[in-house]
C-alpha positions as CSV (number, residue, x, y, z in Angstrom):
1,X,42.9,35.2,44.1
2,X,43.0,37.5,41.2
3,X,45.5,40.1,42.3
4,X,44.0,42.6,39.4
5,X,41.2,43.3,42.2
6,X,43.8,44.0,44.7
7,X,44.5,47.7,45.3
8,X,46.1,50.1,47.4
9,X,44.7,52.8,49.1
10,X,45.6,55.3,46.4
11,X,44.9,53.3,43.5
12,X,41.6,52.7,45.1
13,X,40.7,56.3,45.8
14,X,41.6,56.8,42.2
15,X,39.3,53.9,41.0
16,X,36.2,55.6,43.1
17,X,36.9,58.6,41.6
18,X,36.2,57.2,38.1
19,X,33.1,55.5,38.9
20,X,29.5,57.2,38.7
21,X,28.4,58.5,42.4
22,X,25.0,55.8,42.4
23,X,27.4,52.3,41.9
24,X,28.4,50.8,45.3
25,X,31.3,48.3,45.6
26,X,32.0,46.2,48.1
27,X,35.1,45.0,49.1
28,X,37.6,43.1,51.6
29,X,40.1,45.5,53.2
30,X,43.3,44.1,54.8
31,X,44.3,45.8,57.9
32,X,48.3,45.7,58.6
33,X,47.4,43.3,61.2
34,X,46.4,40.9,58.7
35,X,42.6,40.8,59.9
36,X,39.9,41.4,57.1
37,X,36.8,43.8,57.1
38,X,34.1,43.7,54.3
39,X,33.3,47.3,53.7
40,X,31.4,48.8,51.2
41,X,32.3,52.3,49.6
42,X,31.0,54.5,46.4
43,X,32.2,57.7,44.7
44,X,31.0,60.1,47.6
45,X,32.4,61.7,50.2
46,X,32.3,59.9,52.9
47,X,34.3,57.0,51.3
48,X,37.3,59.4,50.7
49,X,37.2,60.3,54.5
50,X,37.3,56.5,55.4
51,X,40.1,55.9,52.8
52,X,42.3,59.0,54.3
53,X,42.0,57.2,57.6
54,X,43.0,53.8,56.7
55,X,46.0,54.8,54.4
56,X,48.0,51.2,54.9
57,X,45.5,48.9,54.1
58,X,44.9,47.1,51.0
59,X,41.5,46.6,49.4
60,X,40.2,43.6,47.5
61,X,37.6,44.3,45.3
62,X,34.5,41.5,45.2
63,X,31.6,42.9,43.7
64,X,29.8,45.9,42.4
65,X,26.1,47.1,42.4
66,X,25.7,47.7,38.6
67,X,28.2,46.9,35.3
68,X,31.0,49.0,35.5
């Protein structure tokens, strides 16, 4: 795995925030438990909400909707 993709939660809140509000990326988030969830997030928000309540997890980043 490429760990450039891998982000925090704050680097990740800081990557949405850069983006344009119609791109969606989905990625693989890493609870402390070590289980995996595929969400899907974009610069609105409701992704800010979600990231303020997981603030320990990590996200991997495996695709986007458009070039970015």
């Amino acid at each position: 795995m490429h760990k450039l993709n891998k982000m925090s939660n704050v680097e990740l809140e800081e990557f949405l925030t850069r983006q344009k509000e119609t791109t969606s990326f989905t990625f693989t988030m890493t609870k402390t438990d070590e289980t995996e969830e595929e969400i899907v997030l974009k610069n609105e928000p409701k992704a800010f909400e979600f990231l303020k309540a997981h603030k320990d997890e990590t996200f991997e980043l495996k695709e986007a909707s458009e070039l970015i």
